[in-house]
ROROZA-237532 format. One record per residue (C-alpha): x, y, z; residue number from 1. Coordinates in Angstrom, 2 decimals. Layout:
BEGIN
R / X / Y / Z / NUM
...
//
This chain:
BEGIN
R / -9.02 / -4.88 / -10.18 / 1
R / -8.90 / -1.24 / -8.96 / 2
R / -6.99 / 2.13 / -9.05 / 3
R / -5.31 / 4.55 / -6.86 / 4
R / -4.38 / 7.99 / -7.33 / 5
R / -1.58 / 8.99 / -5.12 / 6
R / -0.63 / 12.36 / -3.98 / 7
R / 3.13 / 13.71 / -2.61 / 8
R / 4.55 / 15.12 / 0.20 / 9
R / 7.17 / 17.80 / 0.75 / 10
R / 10.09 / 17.42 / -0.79 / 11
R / 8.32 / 16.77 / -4.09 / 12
R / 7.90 / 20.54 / -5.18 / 13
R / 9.46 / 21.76 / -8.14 / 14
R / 9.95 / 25.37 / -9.83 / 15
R / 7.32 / 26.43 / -11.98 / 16
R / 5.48 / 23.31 / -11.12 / 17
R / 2.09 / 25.15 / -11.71 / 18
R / 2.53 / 26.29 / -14.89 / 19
R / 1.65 / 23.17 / -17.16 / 20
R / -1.25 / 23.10 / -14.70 / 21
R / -4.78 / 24.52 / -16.33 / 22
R / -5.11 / 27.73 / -15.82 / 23
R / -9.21 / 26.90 / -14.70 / 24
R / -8.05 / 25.80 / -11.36 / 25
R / -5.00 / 28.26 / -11.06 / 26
R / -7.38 / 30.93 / -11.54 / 27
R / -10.24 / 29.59 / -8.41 / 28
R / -7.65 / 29.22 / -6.51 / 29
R / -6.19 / 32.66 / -6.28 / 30
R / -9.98 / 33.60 / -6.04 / 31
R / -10.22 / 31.55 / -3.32 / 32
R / -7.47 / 32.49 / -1.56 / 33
R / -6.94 / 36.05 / -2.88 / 34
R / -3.89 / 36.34 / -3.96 / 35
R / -2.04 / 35.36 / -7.12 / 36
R / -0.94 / 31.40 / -6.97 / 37
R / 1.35 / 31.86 / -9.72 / 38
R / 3.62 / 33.68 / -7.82 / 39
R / 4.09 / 30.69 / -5.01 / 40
R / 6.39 / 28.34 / -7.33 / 41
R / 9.23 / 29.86 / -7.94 / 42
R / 12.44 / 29.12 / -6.53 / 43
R / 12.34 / 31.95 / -3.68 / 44
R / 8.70 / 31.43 / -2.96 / 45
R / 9.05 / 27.76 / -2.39 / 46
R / 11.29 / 28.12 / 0.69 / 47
R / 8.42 / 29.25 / 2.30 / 48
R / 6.67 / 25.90 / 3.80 / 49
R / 3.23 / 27.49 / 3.19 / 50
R / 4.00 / 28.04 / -0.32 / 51
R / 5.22 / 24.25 / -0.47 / 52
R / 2.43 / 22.79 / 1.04 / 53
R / -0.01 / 24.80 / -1.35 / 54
R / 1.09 / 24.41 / -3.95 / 55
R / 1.02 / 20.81 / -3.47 / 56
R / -2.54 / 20.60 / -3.29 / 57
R / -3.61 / 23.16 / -6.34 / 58
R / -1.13 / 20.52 / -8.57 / 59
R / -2.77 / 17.76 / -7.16 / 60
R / -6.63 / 18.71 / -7.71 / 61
R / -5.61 / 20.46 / -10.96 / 62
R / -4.24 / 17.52 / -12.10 / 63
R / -6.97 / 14.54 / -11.30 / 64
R / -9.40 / 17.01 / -12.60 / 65
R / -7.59 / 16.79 / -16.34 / 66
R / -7.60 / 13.46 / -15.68 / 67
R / -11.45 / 13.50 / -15.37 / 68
R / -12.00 / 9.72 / -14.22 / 69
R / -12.82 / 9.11 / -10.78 / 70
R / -10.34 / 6.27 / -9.49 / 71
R / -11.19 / 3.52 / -7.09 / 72
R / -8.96 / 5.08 / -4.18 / 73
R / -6.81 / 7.80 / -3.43 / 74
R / -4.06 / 8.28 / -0.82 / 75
R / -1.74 / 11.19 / -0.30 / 76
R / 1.62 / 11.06 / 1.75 / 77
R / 1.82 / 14.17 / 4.20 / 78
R / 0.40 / 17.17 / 2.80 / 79
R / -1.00 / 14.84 / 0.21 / 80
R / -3.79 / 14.09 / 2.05 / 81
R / -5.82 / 17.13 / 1.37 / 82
R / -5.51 / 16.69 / -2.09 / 83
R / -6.68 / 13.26 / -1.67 / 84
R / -9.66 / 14.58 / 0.49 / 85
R / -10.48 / 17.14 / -1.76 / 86
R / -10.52 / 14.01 / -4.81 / 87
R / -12.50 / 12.07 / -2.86 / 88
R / -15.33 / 13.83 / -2.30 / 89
R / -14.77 / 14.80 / 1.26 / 90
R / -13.23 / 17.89 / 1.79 / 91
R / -14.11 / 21.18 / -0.69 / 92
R / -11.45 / 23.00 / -2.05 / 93
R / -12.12 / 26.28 / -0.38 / 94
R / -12.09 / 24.89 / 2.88 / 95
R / -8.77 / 22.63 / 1.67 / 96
R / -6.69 / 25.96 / 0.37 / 97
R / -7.69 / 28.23 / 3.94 / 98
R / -6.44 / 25.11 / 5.82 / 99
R / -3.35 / 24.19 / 4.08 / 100
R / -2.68 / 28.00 / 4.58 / 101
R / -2.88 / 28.12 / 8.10 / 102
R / -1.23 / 24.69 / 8.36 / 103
R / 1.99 / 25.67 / 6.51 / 104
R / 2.14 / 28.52 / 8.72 / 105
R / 1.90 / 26.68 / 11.77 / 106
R / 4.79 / 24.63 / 10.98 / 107
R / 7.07 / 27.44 / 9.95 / 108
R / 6.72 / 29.27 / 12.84 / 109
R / 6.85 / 26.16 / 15.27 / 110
R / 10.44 / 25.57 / 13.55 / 111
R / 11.43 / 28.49 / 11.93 / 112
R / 14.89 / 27.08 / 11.54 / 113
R / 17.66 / 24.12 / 12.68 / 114
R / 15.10 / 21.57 / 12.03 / 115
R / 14.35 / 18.88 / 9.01 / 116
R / 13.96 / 15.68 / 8.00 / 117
R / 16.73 / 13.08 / 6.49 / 118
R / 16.26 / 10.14 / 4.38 / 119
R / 18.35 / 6.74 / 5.39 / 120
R / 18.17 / 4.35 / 2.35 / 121
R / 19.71 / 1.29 / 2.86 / 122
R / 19.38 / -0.07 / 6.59 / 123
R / 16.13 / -1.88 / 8.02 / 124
R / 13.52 / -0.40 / 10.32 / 125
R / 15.26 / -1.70 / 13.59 / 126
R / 18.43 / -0.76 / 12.74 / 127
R / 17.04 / 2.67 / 12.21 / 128
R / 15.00 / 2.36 / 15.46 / 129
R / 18.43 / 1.54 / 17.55 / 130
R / 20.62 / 4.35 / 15.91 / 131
R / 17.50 / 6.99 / 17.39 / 132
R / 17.31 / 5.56 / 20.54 / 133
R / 21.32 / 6.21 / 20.57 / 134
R / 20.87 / 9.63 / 19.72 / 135
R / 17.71 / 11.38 / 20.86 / 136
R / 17.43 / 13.36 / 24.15 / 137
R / 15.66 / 16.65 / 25.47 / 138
R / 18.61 / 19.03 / 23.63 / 139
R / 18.78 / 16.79 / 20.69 / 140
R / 15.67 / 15.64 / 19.78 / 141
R / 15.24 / 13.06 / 16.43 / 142
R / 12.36 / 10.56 / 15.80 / 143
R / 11.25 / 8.51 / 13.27 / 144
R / 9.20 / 9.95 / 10.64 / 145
R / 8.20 / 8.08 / 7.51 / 146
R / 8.18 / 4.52 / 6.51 / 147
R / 8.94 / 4.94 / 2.66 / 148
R / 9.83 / 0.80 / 1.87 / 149
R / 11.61 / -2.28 / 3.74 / 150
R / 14.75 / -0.51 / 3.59 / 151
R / 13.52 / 3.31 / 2.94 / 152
R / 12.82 / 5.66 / 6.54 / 153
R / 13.22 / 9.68 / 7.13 / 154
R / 13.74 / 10.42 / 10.32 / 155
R / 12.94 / 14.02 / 12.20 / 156
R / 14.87 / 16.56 / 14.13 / 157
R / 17.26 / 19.09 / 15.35 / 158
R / 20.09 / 19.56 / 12.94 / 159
R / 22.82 / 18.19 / 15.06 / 160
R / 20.73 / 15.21 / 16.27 / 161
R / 19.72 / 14.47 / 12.39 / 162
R / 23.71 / 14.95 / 11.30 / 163
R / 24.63 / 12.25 / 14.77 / 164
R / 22.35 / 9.82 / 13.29 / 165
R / 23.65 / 10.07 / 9.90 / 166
R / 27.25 / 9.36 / 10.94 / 167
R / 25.96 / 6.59 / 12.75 / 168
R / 23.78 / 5.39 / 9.71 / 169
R / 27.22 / 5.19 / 7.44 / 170
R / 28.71 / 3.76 / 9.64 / 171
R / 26.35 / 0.54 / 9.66 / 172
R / 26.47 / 0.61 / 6.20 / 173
R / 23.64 / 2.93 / 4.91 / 174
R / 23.98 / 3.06 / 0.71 / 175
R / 22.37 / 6.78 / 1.40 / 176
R / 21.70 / 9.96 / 3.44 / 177
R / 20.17 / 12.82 / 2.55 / 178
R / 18.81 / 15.57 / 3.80 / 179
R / 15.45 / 16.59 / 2.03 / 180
R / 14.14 / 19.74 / 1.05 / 181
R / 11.76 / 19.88 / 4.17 / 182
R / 12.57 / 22.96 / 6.33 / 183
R / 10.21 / 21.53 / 9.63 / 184
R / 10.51 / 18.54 / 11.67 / 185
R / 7.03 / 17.13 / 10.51 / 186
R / 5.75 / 13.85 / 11.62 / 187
R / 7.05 / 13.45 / 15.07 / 188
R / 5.87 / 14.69 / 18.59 / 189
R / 7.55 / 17.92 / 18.23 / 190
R / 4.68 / 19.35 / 15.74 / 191
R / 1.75 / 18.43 / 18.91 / 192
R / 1.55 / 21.73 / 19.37 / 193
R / 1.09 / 23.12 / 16.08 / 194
R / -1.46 / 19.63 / 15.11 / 195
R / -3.40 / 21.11 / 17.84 / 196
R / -3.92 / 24.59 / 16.98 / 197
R / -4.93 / 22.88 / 13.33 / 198
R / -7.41 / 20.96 / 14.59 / 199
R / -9.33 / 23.99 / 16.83 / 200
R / -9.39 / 25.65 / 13.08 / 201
R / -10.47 / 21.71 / 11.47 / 202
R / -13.75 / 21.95 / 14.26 / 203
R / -15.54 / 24.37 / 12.23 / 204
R / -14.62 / 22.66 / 8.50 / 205
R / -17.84 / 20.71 / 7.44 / 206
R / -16.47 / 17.52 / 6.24 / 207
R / -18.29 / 14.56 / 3.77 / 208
R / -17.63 / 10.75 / 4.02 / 209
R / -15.52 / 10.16 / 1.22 / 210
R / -17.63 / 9.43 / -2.41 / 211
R / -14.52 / 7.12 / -3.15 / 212
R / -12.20 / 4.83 / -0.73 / 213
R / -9.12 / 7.27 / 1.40 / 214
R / -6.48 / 5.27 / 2.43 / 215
R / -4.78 / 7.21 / 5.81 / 216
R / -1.18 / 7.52 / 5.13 / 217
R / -0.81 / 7.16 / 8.82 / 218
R / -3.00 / 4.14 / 9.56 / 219
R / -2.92 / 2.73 / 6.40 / 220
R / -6.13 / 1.48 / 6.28 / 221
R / -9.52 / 3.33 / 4.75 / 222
R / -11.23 / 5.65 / 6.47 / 223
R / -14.70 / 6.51 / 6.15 / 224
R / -16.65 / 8.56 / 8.94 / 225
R / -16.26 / 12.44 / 8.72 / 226
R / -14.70 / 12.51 / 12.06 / 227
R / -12.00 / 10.19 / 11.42 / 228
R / -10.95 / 11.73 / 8.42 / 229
R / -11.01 / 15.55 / 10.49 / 230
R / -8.44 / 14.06 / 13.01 / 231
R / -6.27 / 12.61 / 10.38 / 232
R / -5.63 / 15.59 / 8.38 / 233
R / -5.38 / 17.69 / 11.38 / 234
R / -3.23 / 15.43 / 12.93 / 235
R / -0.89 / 13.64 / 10.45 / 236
R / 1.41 / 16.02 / 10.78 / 237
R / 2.64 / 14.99 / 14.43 / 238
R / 1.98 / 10.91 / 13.15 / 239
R / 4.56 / 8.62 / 11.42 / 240
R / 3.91 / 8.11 / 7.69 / 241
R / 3.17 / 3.94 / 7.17 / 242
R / 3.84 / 4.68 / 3.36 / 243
R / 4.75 / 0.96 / 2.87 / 244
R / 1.75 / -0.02 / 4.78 / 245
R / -0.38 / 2.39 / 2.82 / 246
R / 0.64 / 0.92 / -0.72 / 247
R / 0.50 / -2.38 / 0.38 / 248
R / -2.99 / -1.80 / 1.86 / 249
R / -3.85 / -1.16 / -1.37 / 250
R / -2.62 / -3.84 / -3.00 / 251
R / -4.54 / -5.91 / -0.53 / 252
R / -7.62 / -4.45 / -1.36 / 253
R / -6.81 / -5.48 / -5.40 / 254
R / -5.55 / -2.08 / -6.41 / 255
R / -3.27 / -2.73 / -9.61 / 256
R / -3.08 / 0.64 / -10.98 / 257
R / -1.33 / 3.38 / -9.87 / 258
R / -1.39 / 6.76 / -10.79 / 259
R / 0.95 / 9.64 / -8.60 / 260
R / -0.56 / 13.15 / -9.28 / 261
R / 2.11 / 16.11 / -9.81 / 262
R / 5.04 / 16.84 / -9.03 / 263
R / 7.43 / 14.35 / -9.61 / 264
R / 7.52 / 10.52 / -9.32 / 265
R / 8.84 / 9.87 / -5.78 / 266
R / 5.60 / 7.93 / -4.94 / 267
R / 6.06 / 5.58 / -8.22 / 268
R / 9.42 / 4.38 / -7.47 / 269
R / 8.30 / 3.35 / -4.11 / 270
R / 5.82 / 1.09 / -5.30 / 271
R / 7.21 / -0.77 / -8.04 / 272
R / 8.33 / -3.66 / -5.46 / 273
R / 4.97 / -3.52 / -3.89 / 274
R / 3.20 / -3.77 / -7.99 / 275
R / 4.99 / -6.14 / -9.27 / 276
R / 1.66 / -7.83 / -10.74 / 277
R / 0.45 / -4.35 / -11.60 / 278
R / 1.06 / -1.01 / -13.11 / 279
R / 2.78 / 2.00 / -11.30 / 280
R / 3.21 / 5.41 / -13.36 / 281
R / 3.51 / 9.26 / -13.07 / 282
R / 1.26 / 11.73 / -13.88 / 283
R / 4.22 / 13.82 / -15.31 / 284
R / 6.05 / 12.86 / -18.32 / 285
R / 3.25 / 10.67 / -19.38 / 286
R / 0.42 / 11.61 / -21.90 / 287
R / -3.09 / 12.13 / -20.68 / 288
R / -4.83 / 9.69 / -23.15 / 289
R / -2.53 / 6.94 / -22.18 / 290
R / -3.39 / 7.75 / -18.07 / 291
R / -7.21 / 7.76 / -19.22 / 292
R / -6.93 / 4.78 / -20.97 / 293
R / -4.88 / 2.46 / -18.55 / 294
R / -7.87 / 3.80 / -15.75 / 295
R / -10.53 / 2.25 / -18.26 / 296
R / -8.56 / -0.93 / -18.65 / 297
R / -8.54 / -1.67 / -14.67 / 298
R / -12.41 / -0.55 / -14.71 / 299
R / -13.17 / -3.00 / -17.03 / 300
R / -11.31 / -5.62 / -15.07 / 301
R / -13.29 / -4.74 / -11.93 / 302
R / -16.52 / -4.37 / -13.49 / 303
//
């Protein structure tokens, strides 16, 4: 049997998530970046997307390097992919932090504001599908997004086109909608432009075939040539999340332990259904030693 170490998306960040984070990796990273990292989780800072998006990926290496066991896969929803890179062997840090940088920028000033993403919980995919296809035109634009679970999307867009599809979405019966703490329309055709402008930067990035399997959040499947992996962090910002497909990929490929890296346990809840023969737990709240020793157990299972 095999693990996975998962990684967030927006949405997931917290105030003062950084702070029960060693200081080792707070401290190269401000290095790296030059400028004090510290300063990017609090409340104010973390309406900035850039600040979002980084410090997604200092909580996320930080993290699997307390951890200090290499797991048998890693996947990372969104933004969670670099951290996953960076994990896996394929992408340095350096190189991850100047990236995510320029890519949080590029998506706040794409959409600097009356854009976002919604979650629908409670309706299928093609119900979903119908209520967009209802809704989106040239002045109000709305797509699909992520595929969280069977009954689990977000959906992209303008404002008004988001709050149509919503009423709509009640209206069939929808148990929720919410509106999450994402301030761009990310993972639709309307971030092309800014996926584009990543990838020109992405073209002079060396990159590494992963040490250890990366599942694509996007084609939820492994991917292993240097190449492949370039154009799917440059790009997954303008591709639908297959979340579903990703966790289920894994628990194809005998993956029965998973671990989600900081902040938050979004990523655990949506794979309980998905692990019901396995293990699914959070990074946060749980001790180290227990983590370390539950990634020993599966090892000794595979081996």
């Amino acid at each position: 049997m095999s693990s996975l170490l998962v990684f967030p998306g927006q949405g997931a960040q917290q105030p003062g998530m950084l702070a029960r984070l060693p200081r080792e990796t707070l401290n190269e990273a401000s290095d790296l970046l030059g400028e004090d990292v510290t300063q990017l989780d609090s409340a104010k800072a973390l309406q900035s997307t850039r600040a979002v998006q980084l410090c997604l990926l200092i909580a996320g290496v930080a993290a699997s390097r307390q951890l200090a066991m290499a797991p048998d896969y890693v996947a990372g929803l969104s933004i969670g992919a670099y951290p996953a890179a960076v994990v896996a062997g394929a992408l340095g840090f350096s190189d991850a932090l100047h990236l995510v940088s320029l890519r949080g920028e590029l998506m706040q000033q794409a959409y600097p504001q009356g854009y976002g993403m919604t979650a629908i919980i409670g309706l299928d995919l093609a119900t979903v599908e119908g209520l967009l296809a209802r809704v989106h035109s040239e002045e109000m634009p709305v797509y699909l997004a992520n595929i969280n679970t069977d009954n689990q999307v977000v959906i992209a867009g303008s404002d008004a086109a988001m709050k149509a599809v919503a009423e709509l979405a009640k209206g069939c019966g929808a148990g929720l909608v919410k509106r999450l703490a994402v301030s761009v329309p990310s993972h639709c055709p309307l971030l092309e432009a800014p996926a584009q402008r990543l990838a020109e930067a992405f073209a002079k990035v060396p990159l590494q075939s992963p040490k250890i399997g990366y599942l694509s959040g996007s084609r939820a499947r492994p991917l292993i040539k240097p190449e492949t992996l370039r154009d799917d962090l440059a790009f997954n910002m303008c591709r639908i999340v297959d979340w579903r497909g990703t966790v289920q990929s894994a628990y194809e490929r005998g993956v029965r332990l998973q671990i989600e890296l900081p902040p938050g346990a979004v990523l655990t809840g949506l794979a309980r259904r998905v692990f019901e023969q396995g293990t699914v737990i959070a990074f946060d709240g749980a001790r180290l030693d227990t983590l370390q020793a539950l990634m020993r157990e599966e090892g000794n299972r595979h081996s």
